[in-house]
C-alpha positions in Angstrom: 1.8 4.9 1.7 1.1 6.4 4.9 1.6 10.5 5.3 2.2 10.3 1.3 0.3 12.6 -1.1 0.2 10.9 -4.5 0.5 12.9 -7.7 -0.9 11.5 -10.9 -2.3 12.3 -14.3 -5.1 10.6 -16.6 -5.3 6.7 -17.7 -3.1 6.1 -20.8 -0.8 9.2 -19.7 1.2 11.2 -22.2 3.9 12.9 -21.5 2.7 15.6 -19.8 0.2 13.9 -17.4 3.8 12.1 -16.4 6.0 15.0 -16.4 3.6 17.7 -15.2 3.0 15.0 -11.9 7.1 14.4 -11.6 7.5 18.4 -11.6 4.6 19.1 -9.2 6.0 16.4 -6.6 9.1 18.1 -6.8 8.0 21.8 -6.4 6.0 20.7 -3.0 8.8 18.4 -1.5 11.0 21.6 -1.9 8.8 23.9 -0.3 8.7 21.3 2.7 4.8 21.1 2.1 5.2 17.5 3.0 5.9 13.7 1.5 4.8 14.0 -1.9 5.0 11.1 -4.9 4.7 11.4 -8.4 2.9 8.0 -9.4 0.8 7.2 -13.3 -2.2 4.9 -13.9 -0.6 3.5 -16.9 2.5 2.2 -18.6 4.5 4.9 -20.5 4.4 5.7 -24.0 7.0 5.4 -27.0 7.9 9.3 -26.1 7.6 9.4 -22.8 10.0 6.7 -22.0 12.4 8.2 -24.3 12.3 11.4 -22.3 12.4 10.2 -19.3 15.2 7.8 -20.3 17.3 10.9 -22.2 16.9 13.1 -18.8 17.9 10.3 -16.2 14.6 9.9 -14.4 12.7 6.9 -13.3 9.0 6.2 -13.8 7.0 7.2 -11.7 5.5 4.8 -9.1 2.8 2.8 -11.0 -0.7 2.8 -8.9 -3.9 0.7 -9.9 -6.2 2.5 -7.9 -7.0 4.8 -4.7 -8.9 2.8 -2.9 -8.4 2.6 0.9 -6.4 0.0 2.3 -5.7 -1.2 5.3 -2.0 0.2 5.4 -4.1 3.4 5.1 -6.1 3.1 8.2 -4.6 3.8 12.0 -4.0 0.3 13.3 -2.4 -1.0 16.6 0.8 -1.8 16.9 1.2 -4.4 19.3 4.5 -5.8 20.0 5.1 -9.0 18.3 6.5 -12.0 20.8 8.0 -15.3 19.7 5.8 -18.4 20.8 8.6 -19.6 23.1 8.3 -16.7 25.9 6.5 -17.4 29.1 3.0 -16.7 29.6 3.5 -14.2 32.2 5.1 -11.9 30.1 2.5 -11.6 27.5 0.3 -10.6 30.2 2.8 -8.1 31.4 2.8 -6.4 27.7 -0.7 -6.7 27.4 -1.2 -4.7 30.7 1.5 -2.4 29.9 0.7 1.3 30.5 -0.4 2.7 26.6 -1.3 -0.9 25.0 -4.2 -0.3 23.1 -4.4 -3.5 21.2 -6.5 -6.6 23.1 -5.0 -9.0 21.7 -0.7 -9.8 20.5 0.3 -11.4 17.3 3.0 -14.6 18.3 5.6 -15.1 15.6 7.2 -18.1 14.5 11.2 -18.5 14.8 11.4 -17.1 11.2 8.5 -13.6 11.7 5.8 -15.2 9.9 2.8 -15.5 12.1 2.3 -18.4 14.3 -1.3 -17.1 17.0 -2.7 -14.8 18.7 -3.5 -14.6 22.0 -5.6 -12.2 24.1 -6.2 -11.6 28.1 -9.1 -13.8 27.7 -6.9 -17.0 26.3 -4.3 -16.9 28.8 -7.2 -15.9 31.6 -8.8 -19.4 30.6 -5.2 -21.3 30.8 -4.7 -19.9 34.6 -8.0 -21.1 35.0 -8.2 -24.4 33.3 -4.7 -25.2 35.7 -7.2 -25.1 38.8 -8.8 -28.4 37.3 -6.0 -30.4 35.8 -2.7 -29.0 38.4 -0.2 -30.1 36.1 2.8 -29.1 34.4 3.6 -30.3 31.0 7.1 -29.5 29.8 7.6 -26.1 30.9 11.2 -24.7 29.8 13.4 -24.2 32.7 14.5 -21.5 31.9 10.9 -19.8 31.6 10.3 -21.0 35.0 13.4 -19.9 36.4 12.8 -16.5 35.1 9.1 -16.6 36.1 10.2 -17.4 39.9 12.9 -15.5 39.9 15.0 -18.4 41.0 18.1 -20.6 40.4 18.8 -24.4 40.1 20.4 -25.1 43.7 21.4 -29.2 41.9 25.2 -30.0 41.5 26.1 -28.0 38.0 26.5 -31.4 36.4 22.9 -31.9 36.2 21.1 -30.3 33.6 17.5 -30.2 33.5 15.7 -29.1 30.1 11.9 -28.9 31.1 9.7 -29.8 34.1 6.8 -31.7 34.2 3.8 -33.5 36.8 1.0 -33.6 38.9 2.0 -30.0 40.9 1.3 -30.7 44.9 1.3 -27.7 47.2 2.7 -28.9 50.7 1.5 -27.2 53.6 2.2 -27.9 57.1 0.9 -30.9 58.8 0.5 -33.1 61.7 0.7 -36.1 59.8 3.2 -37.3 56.7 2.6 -35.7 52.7 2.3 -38.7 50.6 4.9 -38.1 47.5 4.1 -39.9 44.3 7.1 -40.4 41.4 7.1 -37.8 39.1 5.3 -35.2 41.0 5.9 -31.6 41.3 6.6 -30.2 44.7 6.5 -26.8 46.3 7.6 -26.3 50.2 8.8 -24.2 52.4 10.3 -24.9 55.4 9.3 -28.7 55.3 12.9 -31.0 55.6 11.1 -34.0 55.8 8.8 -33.3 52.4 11.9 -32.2 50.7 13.3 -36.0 51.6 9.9 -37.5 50.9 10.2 -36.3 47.2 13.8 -37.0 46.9 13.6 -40.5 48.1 9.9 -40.8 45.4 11.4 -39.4 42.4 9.4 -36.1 42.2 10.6 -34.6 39.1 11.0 -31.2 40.6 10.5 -29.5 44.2 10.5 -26.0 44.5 11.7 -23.8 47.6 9.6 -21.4 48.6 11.4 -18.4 51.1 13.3 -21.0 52.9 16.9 -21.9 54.4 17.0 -25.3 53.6 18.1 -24.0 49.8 21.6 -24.0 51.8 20.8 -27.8 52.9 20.5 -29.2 49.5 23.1 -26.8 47.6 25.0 -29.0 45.2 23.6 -32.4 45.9 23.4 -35.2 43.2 20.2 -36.1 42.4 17.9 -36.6 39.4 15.4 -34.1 40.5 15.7 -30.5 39.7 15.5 -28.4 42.8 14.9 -25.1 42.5 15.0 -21.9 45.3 12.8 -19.0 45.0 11.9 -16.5 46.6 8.3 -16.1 45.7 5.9 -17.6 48.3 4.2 -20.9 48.0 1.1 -19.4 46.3 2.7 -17.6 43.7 4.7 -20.0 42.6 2.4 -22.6 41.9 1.0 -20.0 39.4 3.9 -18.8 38.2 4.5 -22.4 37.4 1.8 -22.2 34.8 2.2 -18.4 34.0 5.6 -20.4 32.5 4.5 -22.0 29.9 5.3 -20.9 26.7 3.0 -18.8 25.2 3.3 -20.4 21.9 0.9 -23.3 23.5 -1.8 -21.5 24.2 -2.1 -18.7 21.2 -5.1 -19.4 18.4 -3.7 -21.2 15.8 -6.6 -22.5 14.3 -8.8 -20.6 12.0 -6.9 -17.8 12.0 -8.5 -14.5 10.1 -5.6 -12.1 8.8 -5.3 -9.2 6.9 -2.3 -8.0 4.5 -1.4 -4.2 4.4 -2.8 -4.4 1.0 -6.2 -5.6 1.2 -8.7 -3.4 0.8 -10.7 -2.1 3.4 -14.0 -3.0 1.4 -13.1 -6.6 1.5 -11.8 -6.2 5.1 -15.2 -5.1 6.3 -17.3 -8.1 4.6 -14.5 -10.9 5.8 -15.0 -8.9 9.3 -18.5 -9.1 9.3 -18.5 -12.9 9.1 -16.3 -13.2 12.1 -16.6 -12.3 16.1 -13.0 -11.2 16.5 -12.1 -8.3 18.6 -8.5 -8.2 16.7 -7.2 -9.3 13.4 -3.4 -9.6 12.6 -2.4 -7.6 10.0 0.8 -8.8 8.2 3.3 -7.2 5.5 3.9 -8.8 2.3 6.4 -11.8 3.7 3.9 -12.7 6.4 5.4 -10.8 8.8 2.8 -9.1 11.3 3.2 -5.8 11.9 0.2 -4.6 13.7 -3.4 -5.7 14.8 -6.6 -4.0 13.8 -10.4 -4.2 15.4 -14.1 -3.2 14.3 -13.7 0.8 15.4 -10.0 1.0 13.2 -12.8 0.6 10.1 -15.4 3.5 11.0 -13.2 6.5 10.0 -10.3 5.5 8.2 -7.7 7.8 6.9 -8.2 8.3 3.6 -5.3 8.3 0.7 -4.4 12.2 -0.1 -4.1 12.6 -3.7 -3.3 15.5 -6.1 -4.9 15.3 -9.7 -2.7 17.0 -12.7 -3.9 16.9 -16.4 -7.4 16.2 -15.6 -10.4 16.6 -13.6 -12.8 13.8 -15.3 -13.8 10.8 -13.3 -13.9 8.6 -15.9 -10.3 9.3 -16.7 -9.2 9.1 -12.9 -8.1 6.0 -10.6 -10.8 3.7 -9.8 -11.3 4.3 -5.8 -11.3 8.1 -6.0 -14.4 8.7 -4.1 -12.5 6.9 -1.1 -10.0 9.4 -1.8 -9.1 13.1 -0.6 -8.1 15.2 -3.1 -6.2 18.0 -2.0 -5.5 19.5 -5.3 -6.7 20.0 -8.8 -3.9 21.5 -11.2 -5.1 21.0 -15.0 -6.0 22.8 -18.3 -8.8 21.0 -19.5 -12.5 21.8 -19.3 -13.7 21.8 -15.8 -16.1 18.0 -15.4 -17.6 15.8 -12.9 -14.8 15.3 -10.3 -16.5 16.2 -6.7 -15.3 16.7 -3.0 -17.1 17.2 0.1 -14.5 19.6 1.0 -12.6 23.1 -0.3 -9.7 22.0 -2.6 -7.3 23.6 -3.8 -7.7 23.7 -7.8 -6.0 25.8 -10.2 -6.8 25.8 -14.1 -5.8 27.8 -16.7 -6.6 28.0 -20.9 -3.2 27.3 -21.7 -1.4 24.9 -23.8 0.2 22.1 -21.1 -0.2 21.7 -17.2 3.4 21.1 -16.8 3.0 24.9 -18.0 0.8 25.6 -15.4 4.0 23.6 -13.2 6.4 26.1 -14.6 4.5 28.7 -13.6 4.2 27.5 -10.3 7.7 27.4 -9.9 8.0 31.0 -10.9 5.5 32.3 -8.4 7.9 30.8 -5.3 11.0 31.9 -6.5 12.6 28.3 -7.5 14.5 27.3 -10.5 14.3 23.5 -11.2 17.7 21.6 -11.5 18.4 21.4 -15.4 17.4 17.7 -16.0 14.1 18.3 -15.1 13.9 21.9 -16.4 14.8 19.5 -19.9 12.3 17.4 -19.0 9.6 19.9 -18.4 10.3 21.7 -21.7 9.6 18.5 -23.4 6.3 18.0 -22.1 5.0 21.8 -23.0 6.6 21.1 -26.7 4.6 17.4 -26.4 1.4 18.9 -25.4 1.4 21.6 -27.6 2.5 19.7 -30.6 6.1 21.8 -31.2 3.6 24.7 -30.2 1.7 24.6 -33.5 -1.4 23.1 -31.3 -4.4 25.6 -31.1 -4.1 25.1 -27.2 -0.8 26.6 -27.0 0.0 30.5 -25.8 2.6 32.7 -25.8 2.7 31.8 -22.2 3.5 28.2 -23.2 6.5 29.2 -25.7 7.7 32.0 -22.7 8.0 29.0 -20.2 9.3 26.4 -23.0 12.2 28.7 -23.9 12.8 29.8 -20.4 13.3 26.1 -19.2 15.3 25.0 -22.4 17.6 28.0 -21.5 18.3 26.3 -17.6 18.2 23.1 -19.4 21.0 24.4 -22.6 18.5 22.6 -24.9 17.6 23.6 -28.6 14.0 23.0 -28.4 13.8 22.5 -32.4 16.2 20.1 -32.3 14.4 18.3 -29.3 11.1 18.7 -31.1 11.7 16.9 -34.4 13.7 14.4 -32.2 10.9 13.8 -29.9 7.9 13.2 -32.8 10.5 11.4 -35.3 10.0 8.5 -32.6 6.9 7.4 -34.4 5.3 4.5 -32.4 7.2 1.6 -31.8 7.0 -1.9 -33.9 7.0 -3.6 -30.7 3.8 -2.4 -29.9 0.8 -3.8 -31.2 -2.2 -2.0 -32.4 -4.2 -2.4 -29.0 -1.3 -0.6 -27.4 -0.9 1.8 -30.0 -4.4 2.8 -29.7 -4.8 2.9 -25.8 -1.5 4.8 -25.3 -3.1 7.9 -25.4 -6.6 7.3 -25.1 -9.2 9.1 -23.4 -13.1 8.5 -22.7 -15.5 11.8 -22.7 -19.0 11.8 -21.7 -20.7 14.8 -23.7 -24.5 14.6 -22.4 -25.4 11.0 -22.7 -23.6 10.1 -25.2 -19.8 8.1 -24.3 -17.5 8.2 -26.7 -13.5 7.3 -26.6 -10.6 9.3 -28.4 -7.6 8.3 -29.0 -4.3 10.6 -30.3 -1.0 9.2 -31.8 1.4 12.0 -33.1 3.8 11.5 -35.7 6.0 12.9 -39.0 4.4 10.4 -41.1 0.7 10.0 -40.4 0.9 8.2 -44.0 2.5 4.8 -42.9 0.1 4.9 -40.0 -2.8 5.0 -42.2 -1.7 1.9 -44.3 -2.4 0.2 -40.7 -5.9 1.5 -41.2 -7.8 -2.0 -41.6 -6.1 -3.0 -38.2 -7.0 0.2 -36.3 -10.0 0.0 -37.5 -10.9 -3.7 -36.1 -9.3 -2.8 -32.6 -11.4 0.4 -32.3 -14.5 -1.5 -33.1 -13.7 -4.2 -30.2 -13.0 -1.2 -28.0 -16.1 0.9 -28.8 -18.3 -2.5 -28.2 -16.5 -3.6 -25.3 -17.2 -0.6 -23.2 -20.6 0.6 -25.5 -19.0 3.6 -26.2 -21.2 5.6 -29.2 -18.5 6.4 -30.9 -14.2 5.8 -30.8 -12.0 8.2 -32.8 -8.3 7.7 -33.6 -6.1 11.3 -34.5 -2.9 10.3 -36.8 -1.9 13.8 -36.0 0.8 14.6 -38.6 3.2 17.6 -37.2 4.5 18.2 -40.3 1.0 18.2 -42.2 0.0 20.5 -39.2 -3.8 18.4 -39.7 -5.2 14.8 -38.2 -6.0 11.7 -39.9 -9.2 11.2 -38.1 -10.4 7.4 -38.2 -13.8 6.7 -36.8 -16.5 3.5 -35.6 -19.5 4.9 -35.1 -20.2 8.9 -35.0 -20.1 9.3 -38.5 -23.2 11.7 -38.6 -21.8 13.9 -35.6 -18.2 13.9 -37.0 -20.0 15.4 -40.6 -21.9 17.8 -38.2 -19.6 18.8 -36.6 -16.6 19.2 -39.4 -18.6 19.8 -42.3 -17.0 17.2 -43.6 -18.5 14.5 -46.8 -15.7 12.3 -47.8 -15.8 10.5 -44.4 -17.5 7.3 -46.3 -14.1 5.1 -46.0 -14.1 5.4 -42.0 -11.4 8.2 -42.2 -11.0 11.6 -43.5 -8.1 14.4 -42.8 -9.1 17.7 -41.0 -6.6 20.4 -42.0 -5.3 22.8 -38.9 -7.1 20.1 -36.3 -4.7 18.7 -34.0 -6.0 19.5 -30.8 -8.4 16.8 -28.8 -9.0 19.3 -26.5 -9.6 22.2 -28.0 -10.9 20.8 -31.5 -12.3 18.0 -31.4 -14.2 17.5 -27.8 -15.6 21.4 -28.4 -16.9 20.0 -31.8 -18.5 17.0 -30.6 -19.8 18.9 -27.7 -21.9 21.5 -29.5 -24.1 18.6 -31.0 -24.2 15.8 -28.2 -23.6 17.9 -24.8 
């Protein structure tokens, strides 16, 4: 998610915490204001994936939480190396000008991670060859590369690896003793270069020396190589050879995925004495290394917040979060930055309203689909503008966009609400589609809205409601749960209630609330009806 700004509603979005986020993404990816992506922190409703499915748009991406994770942060990016090249070229990349990692992931033949290895490892390998001066299987072809030289054997030969005890053969008054299977390197020494032909060295290397012209094309079943490295650097090139595969940390490996969250990444960093961790993608891939000093200011996730401003309604994570915008219509709460945001909130009747408006102010038209799509979210909000929350200002817009869109908003209305909830669903679903948890002082209560032409065949589910409310309200010690069966047609709310029975009388001046339900003529607003209510006695 890296340079995106996410855009997202409430938990248990309606259609215009989805619709209001889709429109707003859109407005600032116009203006060029960067990457922005509309994104929900729930499945869709009955009516919002009908709109969204009768205007040709796709959910929006689904997001559990905020939280940083390590794709988030600014980690090196290392070159990855297959375990088969030499050693001496892992040093070369390590020491390359602008390397900042300390340490290279090594990849097996497929991507998926085979080591690591770090100056330190492949320091201890050109020092552990001062002991034990021997090579064991080193590709030709590495070493050829690594001393820049060329088989000089007849063609027909073909040698696949070279290995033995290495000898360095300097001049001397008296004759170098050749044992089988060694590895020699000379210079201009004729009678060593017999010596190890005639003992079966496996390999003699010519260092700087005419005698390569000598022993061009002969037949013989050791591999003779000329280079024009000196004696020195050649026997460590020998071992700077090797693949690198053979010495990279294989064992007890400690990895992270793009995924993970930094919170975990800390503790599982904490038990370790790494310097660098590979960081892999989601086949296993690695894509990049991270150390200790990547975790002490890590980029945080930029997110915009549309159709609320409530914490408790919010992705889990937020406070690891920057928000750089607020757009809502809902009483102002107990969301916090440590920063000047942007916020913009107005008493009117739907925040894709608010969108509209938006749009209006920079002198852009959206493209009819979503100008459809943003009409049905200001005539879902404001309940086919019958809602108390609704303005002129919301019918203005509503028309305005139908008009772009060549919709009939009645007929899209009583389309829209004739949906009813699906049979599909079950009553847990039903109830948590649109459901919403307000703190009013200390008490916690959760409301939940479900908006219909028949609120009567709903309340013949009563019973059921009734039973998934009450494991709701004790599973999360809420005070009290409400359910509006908000009939359009009725323009009132069957209000079922656990708990709050007192308050809701209070607060209603209601009686007949003895069966947990009762109707409330003209109340179909959460918002602006209930909440306000409840507030005056508990906040």
């Amino acid at each position: 998610m890296e340079d995106q700004v996410l855009v997202f509603g409430h938990k248990n979005p309606d259609a215009d915490a989805i619709i209001s986020a889709m429109a707003y993404a859109s407005l600032m990816n116009s203006l060029g204001e960067g990457n922005y992506v509309a994104a929900r922190l729930g499945h869709l409703n009955d009516q919002t994936d009908y709109l969204l499915r009768r205007f040709g748009f796709e959910p929006p991406l689904y997001i559990h939480n905020v939280r940083t994770q390590v794709r988030d942060i600014d980690f090196d990016h290392p070159p990855v190396l297959f375990g088969q090249v030499p050693v001496s070229h892992a040093w070369e990349v390590l020491h390359a000008e602008g390397m900042t990692s300390s340490a290279i992931p090594i990849s097996n033949e497929d991507g998926t991670l085979y080591g690591m290895v770090t100056s330190g490892s492949i320091a201890e390998h050109d020092m552990e060859s001062i002991d034990a001066p021997v090579a064991k299987d080193v590709p030709i072809f590495n070493l050829l590369s690594a001393l820049e030289g060329q088989v000089i054997n007849d063609p027909g030969d073909f040698f696949e690896s070279i290995s033995g005890e290495v000898m360095i053969a300097l001049p001397q008054p008296y004759p170098v003793s050749v044992r089988e299977g060694c590895v020699v390197i000379c210079g201009e020494q004729e009678d060593v270069v017999e010596s190890a032909l005639q003992a079966g060295a496996s390999c003699i290397i010519l260092c700087q020396t005419d005698l390569a012209e000598k022993y061009k094309g002969i037949h013989s079943g050791t591999c003779i190589i000329a280079s024009p490295c000196d004696a020195y650097r050649a026997a460590r090139m020998l071992y700077m050879a090797n693949p690198i595969g053979r010495i990279a940390q294989t064992d007890s490996l400690v990895s992270f995925h793009l995924d993970d969250y930094l919170d975990d990444v800390r503790d599982k960093v904490l038990q370790s004495r790494y310097r660098s961790y590979p960081v892999l993608d989601e086949n296993g891939k690695p894509v990049g290394t991270l150390s200790r000093y990547h975790l002490l200011r890590p980029r945080k996730k930029q997110v915009v917040l549309v159709d609320h401003n409530e914490k408790s309604q919010s992705a889990p994570g937020l406070d690891q979060a920057q928000i750089t915008a607020i757009i809502d219509h809902h009483r102002l709460a107990d969301v916090q930055t440590g920063y000047p945001t942007f916020m913009r909130n107005e008493p009117i009747g739907s925040t894709t309203s608010i969108v509209a408006l938006m749009y209006q102010e920079h002198g852009l038209m959206p493209g009819p689909k979503l100008a459809g799509l943003m009409a049905a979210a200001i005539l879902s909000d404001t309940v086919i503008f019958k809602s108390p929350t609704c303005t002129e200002k919301d019918k203005r817009l509503a028309e305005r966009l139908a008009r772009i869109a060549g919709l009939d908003l009645e007929a899209l209305g009583r389309d829209m609400f004739s949906l009813g909830t699906s049979p599909d669903k079950s009553i847990d679903d039903q109830l948590m589609s649109d459901f919403k948890e307000f703190r009013l002082g200390s008490h916690v209560l959760g409301i939940g809205q479900i908006t219909t032409i028949d609120a009567d065949s709903l309340l013949g589910k009563m019973d059921a409601y009734l039973e998934a409310m009450e494991k709701v309200r004790s599973e999360n010690h809420y005070d009290a749960v409400y359910l509006m069966l908000t009939d359009v047609l009725r323009e009132g709310s069957e209000l079922l209630f656990t708990g709050g029975k007192d308050a809701l009388k209070q607060a209603f001046g209601v009686e007949n609330a003895e069966d947990h339900h009762v109707f409330l003529d003209k109340v179909i607003s959460r918002k602006k009806q209930i909440v306000p209510a409840l507030s005056a006695l508990w906040g």
